[in-house]
BANU-123467 format. One line per 5 residues: number of its first residue (from 1); their letters; for each residue y, z, x of C-alpha. Coordinates in nm, 2 decimals, padded with zeros to 4 digits. Each point is the difference from the previous one (the first is absolute). Example, Ala and Ser with C-alpha at 12.3 -4.5 7.8 and 13.67 -1.06 7.14 Angstrom:
# BANU-123467
1> AS> -00.45 00.78 01.23 ~ 00.34 -00.07 00.14
# end
This chain:
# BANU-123467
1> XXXXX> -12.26 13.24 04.03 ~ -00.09 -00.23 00.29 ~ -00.06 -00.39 -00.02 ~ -00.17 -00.13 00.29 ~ 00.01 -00.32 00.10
6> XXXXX> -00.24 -00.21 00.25 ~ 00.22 -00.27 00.22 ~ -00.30 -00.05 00.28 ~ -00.33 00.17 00.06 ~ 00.22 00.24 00.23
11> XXXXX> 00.33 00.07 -00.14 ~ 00.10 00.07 -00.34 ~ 00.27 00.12 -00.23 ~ 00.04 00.33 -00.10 ~ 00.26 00.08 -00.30
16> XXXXX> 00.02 00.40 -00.09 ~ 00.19 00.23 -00.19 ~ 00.18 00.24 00.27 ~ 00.03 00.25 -00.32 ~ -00.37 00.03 00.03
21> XXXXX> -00.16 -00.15 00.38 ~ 00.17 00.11 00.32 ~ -00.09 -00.26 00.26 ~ -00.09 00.22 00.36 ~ 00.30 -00.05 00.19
26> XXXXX> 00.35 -00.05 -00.09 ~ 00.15 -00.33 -00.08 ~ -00.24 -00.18 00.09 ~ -00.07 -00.37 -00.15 ~ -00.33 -00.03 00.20
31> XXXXX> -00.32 00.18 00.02 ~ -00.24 -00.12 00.20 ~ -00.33 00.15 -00.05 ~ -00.36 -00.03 00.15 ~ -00.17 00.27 -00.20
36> XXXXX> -00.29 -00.14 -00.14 ~ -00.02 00.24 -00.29 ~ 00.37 -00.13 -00.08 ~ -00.11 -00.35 00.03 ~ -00.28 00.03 -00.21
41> XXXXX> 00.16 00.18 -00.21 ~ 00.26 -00.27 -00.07 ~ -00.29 -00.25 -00.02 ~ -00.18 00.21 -00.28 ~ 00.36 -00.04 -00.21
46> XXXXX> -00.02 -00.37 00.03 ~ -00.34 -00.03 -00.10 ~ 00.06 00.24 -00.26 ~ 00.34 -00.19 -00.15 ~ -00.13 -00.36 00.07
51> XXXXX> -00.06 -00.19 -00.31 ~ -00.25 -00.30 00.13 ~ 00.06 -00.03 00.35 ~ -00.01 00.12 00.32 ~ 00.06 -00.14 00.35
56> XXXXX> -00.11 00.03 00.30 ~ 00.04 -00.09 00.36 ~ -00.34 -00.10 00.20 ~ 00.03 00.38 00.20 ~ -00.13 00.21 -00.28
61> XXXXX> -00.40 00.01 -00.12 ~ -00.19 -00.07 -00.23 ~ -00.09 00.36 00.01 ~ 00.34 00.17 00.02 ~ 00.11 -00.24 -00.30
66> XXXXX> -00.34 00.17 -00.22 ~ 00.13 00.33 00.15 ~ 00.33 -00.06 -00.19 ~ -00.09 -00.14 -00.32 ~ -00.27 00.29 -00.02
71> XXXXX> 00.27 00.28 00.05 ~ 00.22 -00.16 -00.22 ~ -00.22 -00.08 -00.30 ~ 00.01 00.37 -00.15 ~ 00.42 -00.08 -00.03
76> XXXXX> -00.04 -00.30 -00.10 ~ 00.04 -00.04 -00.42 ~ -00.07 -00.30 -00.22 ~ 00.39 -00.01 -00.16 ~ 00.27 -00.05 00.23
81> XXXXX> 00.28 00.07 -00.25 ~ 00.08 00.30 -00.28 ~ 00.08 -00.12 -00.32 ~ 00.11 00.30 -00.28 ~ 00.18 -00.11 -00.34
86> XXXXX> 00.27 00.26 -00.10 ~ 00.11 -00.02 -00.38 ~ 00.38 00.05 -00.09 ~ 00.06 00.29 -00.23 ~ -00.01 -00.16 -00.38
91> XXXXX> 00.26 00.20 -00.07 ~ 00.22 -00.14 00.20 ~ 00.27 -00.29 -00.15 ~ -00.08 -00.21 00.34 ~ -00.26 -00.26 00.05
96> XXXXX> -00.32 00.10 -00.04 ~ -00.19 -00.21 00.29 ~ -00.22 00.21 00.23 ~ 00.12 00.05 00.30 ~ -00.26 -00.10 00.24
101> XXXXX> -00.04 00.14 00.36 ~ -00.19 -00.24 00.29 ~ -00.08 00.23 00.32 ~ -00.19 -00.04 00.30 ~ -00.34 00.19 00.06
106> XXXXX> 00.08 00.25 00.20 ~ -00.35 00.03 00.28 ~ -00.01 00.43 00.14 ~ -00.20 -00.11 00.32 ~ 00.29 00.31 00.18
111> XXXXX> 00.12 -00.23 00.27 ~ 00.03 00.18 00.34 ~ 00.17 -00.15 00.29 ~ 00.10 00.18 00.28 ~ 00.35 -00.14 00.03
116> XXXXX> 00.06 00.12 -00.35 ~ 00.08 00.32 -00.16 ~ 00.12 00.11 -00.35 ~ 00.24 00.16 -00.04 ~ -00.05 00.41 -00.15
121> XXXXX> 00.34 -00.10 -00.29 ~ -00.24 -00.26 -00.13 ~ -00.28 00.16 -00.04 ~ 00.20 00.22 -00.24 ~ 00.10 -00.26 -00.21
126> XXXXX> -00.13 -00.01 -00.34 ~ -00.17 -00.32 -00.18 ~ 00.00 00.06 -00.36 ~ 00.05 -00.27 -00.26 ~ 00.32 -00.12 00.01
131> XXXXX> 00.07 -00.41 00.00 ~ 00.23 00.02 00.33 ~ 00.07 00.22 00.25 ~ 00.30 00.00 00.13 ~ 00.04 00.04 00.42
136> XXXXX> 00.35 -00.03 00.00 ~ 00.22 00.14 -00.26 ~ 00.30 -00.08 00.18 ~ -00.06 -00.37 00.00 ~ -00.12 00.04 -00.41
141> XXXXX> 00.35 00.15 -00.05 ~ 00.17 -00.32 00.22 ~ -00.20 -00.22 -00.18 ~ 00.09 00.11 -00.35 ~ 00.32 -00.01 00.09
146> XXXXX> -00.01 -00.36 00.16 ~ -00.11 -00.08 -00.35 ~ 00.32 00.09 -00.18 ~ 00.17 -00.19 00.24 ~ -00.19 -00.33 -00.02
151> XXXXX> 00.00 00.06 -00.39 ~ 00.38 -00.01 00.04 ~ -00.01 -00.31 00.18 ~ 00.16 00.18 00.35 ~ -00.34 -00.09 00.22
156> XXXXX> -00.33 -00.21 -00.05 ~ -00.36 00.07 -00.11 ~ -00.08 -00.07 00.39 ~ 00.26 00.18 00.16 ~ -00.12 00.34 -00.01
161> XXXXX> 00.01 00.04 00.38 ~ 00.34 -00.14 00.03 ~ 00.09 00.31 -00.24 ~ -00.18 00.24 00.22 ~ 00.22 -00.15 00.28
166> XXXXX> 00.30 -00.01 -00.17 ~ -00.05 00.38 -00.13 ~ -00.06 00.09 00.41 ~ -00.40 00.03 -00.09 ~ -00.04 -00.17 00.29
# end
Protein backbone atom coordinates (compact mmCIF):
# COMPACT_ATOMS: atom_id res chain seq x y z
CA UNK A 1 0.00 0.00 0.00
CA UNK A 2 1.15 3.55 -0.83
CA UNK A 3 -0.87 6.87 -0.26
CA UNK A 4 0.40 9.70 -2.19
CA UNK A 5 -0.11 12.86 -1.47
CA UNK A 6 0.37 16.30 -3.62
CA UNK A 7 1.73 19.39 -1.32
CA UNK A 8 2.94 21.55 -4.61
CA UNK A 9 3.14 20.88 -8.27
CA UNK A 10 6.76 19.58 -7.36
CA UNK A 11 6.98 17.93 -4.20
CA UNK A 12 4.72 15.44 -2.67
CA UNK A 13 4.14 12.94 0.03
CA UNK A 14 4.88 9.56 -0.26
CA UNK A 15 3.54 7.06 2.55
CA UNK A 16 4.59 3.21 1.89
CA UNK A 17 4.56 0.00 3.47
CA UNK A 18 8.52 -0.99 3.92
CA UNK A 19 7.01 -4.68 4.26
CA UNK A 20 6.19 -4.32 0.57
CA UNK A 21 8.23 -1.02 -1.27
CA UNK A 22 11.94 -0.51 -0.73
CA UNK A 23 12.74 3.09 -1.46
CA UNK A 24 16.40 3.08 -3.67
CA UNK A 25 18.71 4.09 -1.07
CA UNK A 26 18.90 3.59 2.49
CA UNK A 27 17.23 5.84 5.06
CA UNK A 28 16.46 8.15 2.99
CA UNK A 29 13.31 10.67 3.69
CA UNK A 30 13.86 12.36 0.28
CA UNK A 31 13.84 11.30 -3.26
CA UNK A 32 14.20 13.62 -5.67
CA UNK A 33 13.30 12.59 -9.05
CA UNK A 34 13.38 14.00 -12.63
CA UNK A 35 12.32 10.91 -14.54
CA UNK A 36 9.56 11.84 -16.61
CA UNK A 37 8.10 8.40 -16.74
CA UNK A 38 8.01 8.63 -12.79
CA UNK A 39 6.43 11.89 -12.96
CA UNK A 40 3.92 11.02 -15.20
CA UNK A 41 3.38 8.19 -13.74
CA UNK A 42 2.54 9.79 -10.40
CA UNK A 43 0.33 12.24 -12.40
CA UNK A 44 -1.66 9.33 -14.07
CA UNK A 45 -2.51 8.08 -10.12
CA UNK A 46 -3.91 11.49 -9.36
CA UNK A 47 -5.94 11.68 -12.25
CA UNK A 48 -6.90 8.22 -11.80
CA UNK A 49 -7.89 8.71 -7.81
CA UNK A 50 -9.35 12.29 -8.17
CA UNK A 51 -12.94 12.54 -7.56
CA UNK A 52 -13.95 16.04 -9.35
CA UNK A 53 -10.97 17.96 -9.43
CA UNK A 54 -7.79 18.50 -10.59
CA UNK A 55 -5.25 21.34 -10.35
CA UNK A 56 -2.88 22.72 -12.17
CA UNK A 57 -0.18 25.23 -12.28
CA UNK A 58 0.02 27.56 -15.75
CA UNK A 59 3.41 25.27 -16.83
CA UNK A 60 1.60 22.20 -18.02
CA UNK A 61 -0.65 22.05 -21.57
CA UNK A 62 -3.53 21.80 -22.70
CA UNK A 63 -2.19 18.86 -24.46
CA UNK A 64 -0.24 17.05 -21.83
CA UNK A 65 -3.42 17.42 -19.52
CA UNK A 66 -5.61 15.40 -22.61
CA UNK A 67 -2.49 13.12 -22.59
CA UNK A 68 -3.25 12.26 -18.93
CA UNK A 69 -6.83 12.01 -18.73
CA UNK A 70 -6.58 9.73 -22.02
CA UNK A 71 -4.10 7.23 -20.34
CA UNK A 72 -5.94 7.27 -17.33
CA UNK A 73 -9.53 6.69 -18.61
CA UNK A 74 -9.12 2.83 -19.12
CA UNK A 75 -8.44 2.73 -14.96
CA UNK A 76 -10.70 4.86 -14.28
CA UNK A 77 -14.27 3.10 -12.87
CA UNK A 78 -17.68 4.74 -12.28
CA UNK A 79 -17.81 3.54 -8.25
CA UNK A 80 -15.26 4.69 -6.03
CA UNK A 81 -16.06 2.47 -3.07
CA UNK A 82 -16.96 -1.59 -2.54
CA UNK A 83 -19.90 -2.25 -0.71
CA UNK A 84 -20.55 -6.36 0.10
CA UNK A 85 -23.35 -7.29 2.82
CA UNK A 86 -22.15 -10.39 4.83
CA UNK A 87 -25.14 -12.29 6.79
CA UNK A 88 -24.42 -13.63 10.39
CA UNK A 89 -24.90 -17.29 10.67
CA UNK A 90 -28.87 -17.83 11.79
CA UNK A 91 -27.76 -20.24 13.92
CA UNK A 92 -25.94 -18.35 15.92
CA UNK A 93 -27.63 -16.99 19.51
CA UNK A 94 -25.94 -13.38 18.59
CA UNK A 95 -27.45 -10.58 16.77
CA UNK A 96 -28.44 -11.17 13.59
CA UNK A 97 -27.41 -7.71 11.74
CA UNK A 98 -25.30 -8.08 8.60
CA UNK A 99 -22.24 -7.18 8.95
CA UNK A 100 -21.49 -4.78 6.26
CA UNK A 101 -17.91 -4.15 4.75
CA UNK A 102 -17.11 -0.39 2.91
CA UNK A 103 -13.68 -0.64 0.93
CA UNK A 104 -11.97 1.34 -1.42
CA UNK A 105 -11.75 0.50 -5.30
CA UNK A 106 -8.73 -0.78 -5.58
CA UNK A 107 -7.33 0.83 -9.57
CA UNK A 108 -4.36 -2.14 -11.10
CA UNK A 109 -2.76 0.61 -13.38
CA UNK A 110 1.05 -1.46 -11.97
CA UNK A 111 2.72 1.69 -10.74
CA UNK A 112 6.42 1.70 -11.73
CA UNK A 113 8.76 4.23 -10.30
CA UNK A 114 12.24 3.94 -10.50
CA UNK A 115 13.03 4.86 -6.89
CA UNK A 116 10.79 1.96 -5.88
CA UNK A 117 11.08 -1.67 -5.69
CA UNK A 118 9.00 -4.51 -4.06
CA UNK A 119 10.15 -6.41 -2.15
CA UNK A 120 10.48 -10.53 -3.43
CA UNK A 121 8.76 -11.62 0.66
CA UNK A 122 5.72 -9.70 -0.59
CA UNK A 123 5.17 -10.89 -3.60
CA UNK A 124 4.77 -14.26 -1.82
CA UNK A 125 2.12 -13.17 0.35
CA UNK A 126 -1.17 -14.60 -0.11
CA UNK A 127 -4.59 -12.51 -0.44
CA UNK A 128 -7.39 -14.87 0.16
CA UNK A 129 -10.61 -13.88 1.89
CA UNK A 130 -10.00 -13.21 5.26
CA UNK A 131 -11.52 -9.78 6.92
CA UNK A 132 -7.98 -8.63 8.33
CA UNK A 133 -4.60 -9.37 7.90
CA UNK A 134 -2.60 -9.10 10.38
CA UNK A 135 1.22 -7.42 9.74
CA UNK A 136 2.20 -7.59 13.19
CA UNK A 137 1.33 -10.41 15.42
CA UNK A 138 3.47 -9.18 18.03
CA UNK A 139 1.65 -6.00 18.46
CA UNK A 140 -2.03 -8.16 18.15
CA UNK A 141 -0.59 -10.19 21.12
CA UNK A 142 0.38 -6.57 23.10
CA UNK A 143 -2.78 -5.32 22.18
CA UNK A 144 -4.94 -8.09 23.50
CA UNK A 145 -3.20 -7.99 26.31
CA UNK A 146 -3.42 -4.10 26.88
CA UNK A 147 -7.14 -4.99 26.83
CA UNK A 148 -7.25 -7.07 29.95
CA UNK A 149 -5.49 -4.47 31.54
CA UNK A 150 -7.66 -1.46 30.71
CA UNK A 151 -10.73 -3.92 31.42
CA UNK A 152 -9.15 -4.17 34.89
CA UNK A 153 -9.07 -0.64 35.20
CA UNK A 154 -4.82 -0.63 35.46
CA UNK A 155 -4.46 1.67 32.02
CA UNK A 156 -6.80 3.70 29.64
CA UNK A 157 -8.62 2.98 26.30
CA UNK A 158 -5.91 5.67 24.92
CA UNK A 159 -2.93 4.52 26.51
CA UNK A 160 -1.92 1.74 24.51
CA UNK A 161 1.45 3.26 23.63
CA UNK A 162 2.22 4.14 27.20
CA UNK A 163 1.87 0.18 27.65
CA UNK A 164 4.19 -0.55 24.84
CA UNK A 165 6.59 1.82 26.77
CA UNK A 166 6.04 0.63 29.99
CA UNK A 167 6.43 -3.14 28.74
CA UNK A 168 10.12 -1.79 27.04
CA UNK A 169 8.21 -2.02 23.42
CA UNK A 170 9.71 0.99 22.84
Amino acid sequence: MEIIFPLSPKILLFYYDPNVYKISAKKVYLVDTKNESDINHLNMLQYINCSNNLYFNNSISRLLIDKLEFAAAKFRTKGKANVKIYNRDLSSQERKDPLIVLSKVDYKCKLSLDFTKILRKSKRHIIDKKAIYLRNEIICRHYSKFIQLVDQSKYRPMQFRKYLEDIGYY
